[in-house]
C-alpha positions as CSV (number, residue, x, y, z in Angstrom):
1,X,-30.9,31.4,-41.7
2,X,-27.7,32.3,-39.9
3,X,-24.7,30.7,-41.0
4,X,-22.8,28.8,-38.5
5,X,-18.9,29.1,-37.6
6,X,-16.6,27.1,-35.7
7,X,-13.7,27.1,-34.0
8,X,-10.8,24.9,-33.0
9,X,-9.9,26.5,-29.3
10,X,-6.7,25.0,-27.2
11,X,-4.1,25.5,-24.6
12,X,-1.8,24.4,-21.7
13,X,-3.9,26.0,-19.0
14,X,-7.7,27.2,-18.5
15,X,-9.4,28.9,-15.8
16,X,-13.3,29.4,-16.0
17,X,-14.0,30.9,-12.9
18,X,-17.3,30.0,-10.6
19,X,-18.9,32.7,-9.5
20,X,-19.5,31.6,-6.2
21,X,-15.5,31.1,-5.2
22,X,-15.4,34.5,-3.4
23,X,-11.4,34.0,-3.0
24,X,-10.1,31.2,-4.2
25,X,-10.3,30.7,-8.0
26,X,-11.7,27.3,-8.8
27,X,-12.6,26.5,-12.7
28,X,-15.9,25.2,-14.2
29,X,-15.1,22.0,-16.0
30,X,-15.8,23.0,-19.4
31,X,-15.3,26.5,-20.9
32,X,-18.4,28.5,-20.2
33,X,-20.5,30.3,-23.1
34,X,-19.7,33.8,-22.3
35,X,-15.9,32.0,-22.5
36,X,-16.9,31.0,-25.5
37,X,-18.6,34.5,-26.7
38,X,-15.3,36.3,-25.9
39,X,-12.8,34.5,-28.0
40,X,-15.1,34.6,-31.3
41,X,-15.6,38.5,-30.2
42,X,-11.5,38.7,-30.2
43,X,-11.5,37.7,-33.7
44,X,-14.1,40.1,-34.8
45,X,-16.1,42.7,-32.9
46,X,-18.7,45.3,-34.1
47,X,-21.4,47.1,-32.4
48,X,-23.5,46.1,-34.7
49,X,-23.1,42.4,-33.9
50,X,-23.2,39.7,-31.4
51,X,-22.0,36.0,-31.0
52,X,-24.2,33.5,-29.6
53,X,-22.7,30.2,-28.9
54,X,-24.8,27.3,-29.5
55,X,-22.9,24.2,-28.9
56,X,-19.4,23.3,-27.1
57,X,-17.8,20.3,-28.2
58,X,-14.8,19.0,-26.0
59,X,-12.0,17.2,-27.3
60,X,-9.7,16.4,-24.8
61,X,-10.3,14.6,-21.4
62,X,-11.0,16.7,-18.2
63,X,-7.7,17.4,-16.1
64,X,-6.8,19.7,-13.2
65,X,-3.9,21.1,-11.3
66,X,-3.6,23.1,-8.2
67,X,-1.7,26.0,-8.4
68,X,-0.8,29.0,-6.2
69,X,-0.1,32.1,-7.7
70,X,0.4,36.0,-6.8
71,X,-2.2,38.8,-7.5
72,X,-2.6,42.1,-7.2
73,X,-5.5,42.7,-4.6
74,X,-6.2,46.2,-5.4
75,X,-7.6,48.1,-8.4
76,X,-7.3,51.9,-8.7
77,X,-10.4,53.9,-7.6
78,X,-12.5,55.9,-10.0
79,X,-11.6,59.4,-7.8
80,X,-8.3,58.9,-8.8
81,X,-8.7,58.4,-12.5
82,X,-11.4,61.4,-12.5
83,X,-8.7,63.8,-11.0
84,X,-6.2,62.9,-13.3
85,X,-8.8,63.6,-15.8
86,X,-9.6,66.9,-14.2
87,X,-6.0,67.4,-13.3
88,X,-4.1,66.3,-16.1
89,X,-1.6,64.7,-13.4
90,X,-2.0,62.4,-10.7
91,X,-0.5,59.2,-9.7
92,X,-2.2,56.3,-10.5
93,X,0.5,53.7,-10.1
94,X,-0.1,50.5,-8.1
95,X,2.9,49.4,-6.7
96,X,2.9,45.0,-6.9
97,X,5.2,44.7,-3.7
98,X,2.3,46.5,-1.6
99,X,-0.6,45.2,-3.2
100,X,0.4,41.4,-3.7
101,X,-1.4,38.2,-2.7
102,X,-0.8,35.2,-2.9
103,X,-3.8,32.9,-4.1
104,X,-4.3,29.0,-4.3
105,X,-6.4,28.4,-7.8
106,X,-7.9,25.0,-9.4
107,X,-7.5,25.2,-13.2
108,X,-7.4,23.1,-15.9
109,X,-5.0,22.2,-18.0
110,X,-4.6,20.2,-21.2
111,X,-7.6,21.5,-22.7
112,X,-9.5,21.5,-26.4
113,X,-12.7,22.6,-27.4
114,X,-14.4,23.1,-30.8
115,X,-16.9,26.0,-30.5
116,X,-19.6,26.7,-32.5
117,X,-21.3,30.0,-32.7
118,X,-24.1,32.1,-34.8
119,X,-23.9,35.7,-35.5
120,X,-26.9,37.8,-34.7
121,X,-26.6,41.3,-37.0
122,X,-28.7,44.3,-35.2
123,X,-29.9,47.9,-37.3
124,X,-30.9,45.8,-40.1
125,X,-27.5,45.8,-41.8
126,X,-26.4,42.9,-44.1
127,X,-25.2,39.7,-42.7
128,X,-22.9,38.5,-45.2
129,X,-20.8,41.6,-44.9
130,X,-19.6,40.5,-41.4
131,X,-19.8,36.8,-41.7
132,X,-17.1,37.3,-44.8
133,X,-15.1,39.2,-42.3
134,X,-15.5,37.0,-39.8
135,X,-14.1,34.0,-41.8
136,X,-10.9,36.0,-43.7
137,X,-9.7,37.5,-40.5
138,X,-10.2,33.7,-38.6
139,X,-8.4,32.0,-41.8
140,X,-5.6,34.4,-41.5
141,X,-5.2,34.2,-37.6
142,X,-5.9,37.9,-37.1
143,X,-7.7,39.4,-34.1
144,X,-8.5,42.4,-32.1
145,X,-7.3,41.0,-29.1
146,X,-4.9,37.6,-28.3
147,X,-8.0,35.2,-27.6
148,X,-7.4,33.7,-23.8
149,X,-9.0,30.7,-21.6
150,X,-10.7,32.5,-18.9
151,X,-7.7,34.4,-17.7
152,X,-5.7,37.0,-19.6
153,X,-2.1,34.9,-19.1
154,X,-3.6,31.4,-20.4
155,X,-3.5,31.9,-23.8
156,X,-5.5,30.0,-26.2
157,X,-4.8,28.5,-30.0
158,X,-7.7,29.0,-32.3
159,X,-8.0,28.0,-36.0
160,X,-10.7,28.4,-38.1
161,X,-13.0,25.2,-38.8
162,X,-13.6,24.7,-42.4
163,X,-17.1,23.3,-42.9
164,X,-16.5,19.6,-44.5
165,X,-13.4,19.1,-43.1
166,X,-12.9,15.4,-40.8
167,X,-12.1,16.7,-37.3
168,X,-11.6,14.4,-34.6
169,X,-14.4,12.9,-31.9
170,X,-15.6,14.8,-29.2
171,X,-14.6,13.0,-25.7
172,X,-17.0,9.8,-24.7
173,X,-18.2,11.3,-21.4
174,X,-21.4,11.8,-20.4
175,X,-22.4,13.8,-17.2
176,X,-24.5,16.8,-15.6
177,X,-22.0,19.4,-15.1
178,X,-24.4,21.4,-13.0
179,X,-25.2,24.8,-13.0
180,X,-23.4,26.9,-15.3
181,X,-22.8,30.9,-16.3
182,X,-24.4,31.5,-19.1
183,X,-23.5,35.4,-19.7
184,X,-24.4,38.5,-18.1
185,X,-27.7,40.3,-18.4
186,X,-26.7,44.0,-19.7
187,X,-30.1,45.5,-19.9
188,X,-29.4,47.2,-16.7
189,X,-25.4,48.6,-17.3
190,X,-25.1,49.8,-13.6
191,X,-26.0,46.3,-12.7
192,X,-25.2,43.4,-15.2
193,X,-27.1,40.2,-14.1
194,X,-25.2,36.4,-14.7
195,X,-28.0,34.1,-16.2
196,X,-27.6,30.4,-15.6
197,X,-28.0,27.1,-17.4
198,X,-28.0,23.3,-16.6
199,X,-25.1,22.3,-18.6
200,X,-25.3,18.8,-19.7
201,X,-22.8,17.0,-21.5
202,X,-24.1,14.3,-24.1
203,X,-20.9,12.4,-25.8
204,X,-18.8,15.6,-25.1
205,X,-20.9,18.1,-26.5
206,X,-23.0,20.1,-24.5
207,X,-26.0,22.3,-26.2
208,X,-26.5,25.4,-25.2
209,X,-29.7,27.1,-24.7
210,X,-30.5,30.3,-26.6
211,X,-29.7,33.4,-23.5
212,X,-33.5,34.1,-23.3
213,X,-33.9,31.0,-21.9
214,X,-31.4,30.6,-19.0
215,X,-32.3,31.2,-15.9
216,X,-31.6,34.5,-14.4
């Protein structure tokens, strides 16, 4: 059986972004799974592996904040990066002062969750290898990228969960949270699909569903 790992996830601000906000970013209430997914892959990565969350525990009560902030509202095309490819040299700057906008956002803030994830080994090669990596790197805080709660500039605190160890309750809330993203469907990589689940929250700990079974 797979062995399961856990994390202690926190920070000042989180932003778990609905799909359905076409402009304004507005958070989920929760972290959402493929959240979740990302900040076990920033501790370890492989393509041999993947992370599938199974439960999300949170610890601290849910709090908002508006907030407006500045973006850039352009990206650079993939003509351009092809000539400088072919090229060697071609500018490919975006310049902020031309490309800025100004965006009103509802995050969260305040926020802890304890994350608890099994790791799925493909090609037939040993478990144990990667789950011993897994747990030195989290133990000594070391990752492949700095772990982060939906956006790149909230940055999260994570520390390893030691199995046996007293942790604090989960938050005494129960409520449907509604549909939530699941992860993306990457059979198809010229069209990733989101899958969906109904994200209920039990005593602050919501179960999630194994990604076969969300709805696509």
């Amino acid at each position: 059986m797979p062995q399961s790992f856990c994390l202690h996830v926190a920070g000042d601000y989180a932003c778990f972004t609905r799909p359905e906000m076409k402009v304004e970013r507005v958070s989920y209430d929760v972290i959402t799974p493929s959240a979740a997914r990302a900040i076990f892959e920033a501790i370890l990565w492989k393509p041999a592996i993947r992370w599938r969350v199974t439960r999300i525990e949170v610890l601290s009560p849910i709090r908002w904040m508006n907030l407006r902030r500045n973006e850039v509202g352009a990206v650079i095309s993939t003509s351009n990066v092809q000539q400088a490819m072919n090229a060697g040299q071609v500018d490919l700057a975006l310049y902020v002062e031309d490309e800025r906008q100004q965006r009103a956002g509802l995050f969260l803030r305040d926020v802890a969750y304890r994350l608890h994830a099994e790791l799925d080994v493909r090609n037939g090669e040993p478990r144990q290898k990667y789950e011993e990596m897994f747990l030195r790197r989290a133990a000594k805080g070391q990752w492949v990228n700095q772990p982060y709660l939906g956006c790149r500039e909230f940055a999260a605190d994570v520390r390893l969960v030691e199995a046996g160890t007293e942790q604090a309750p989960a938050i005494a809330e129960t409520r449907d949270l509604g549909w939530m993203l699941h992860d993306l469907d990457f059979t198809d990589l010229a069209s990733p699909q989101p899958r969906f689940f109904r994200a209920q929250m039990q005593a602050g700990a919501i179960a999630v569903p194994a990604f076969e079974e969300a709805a696509a």
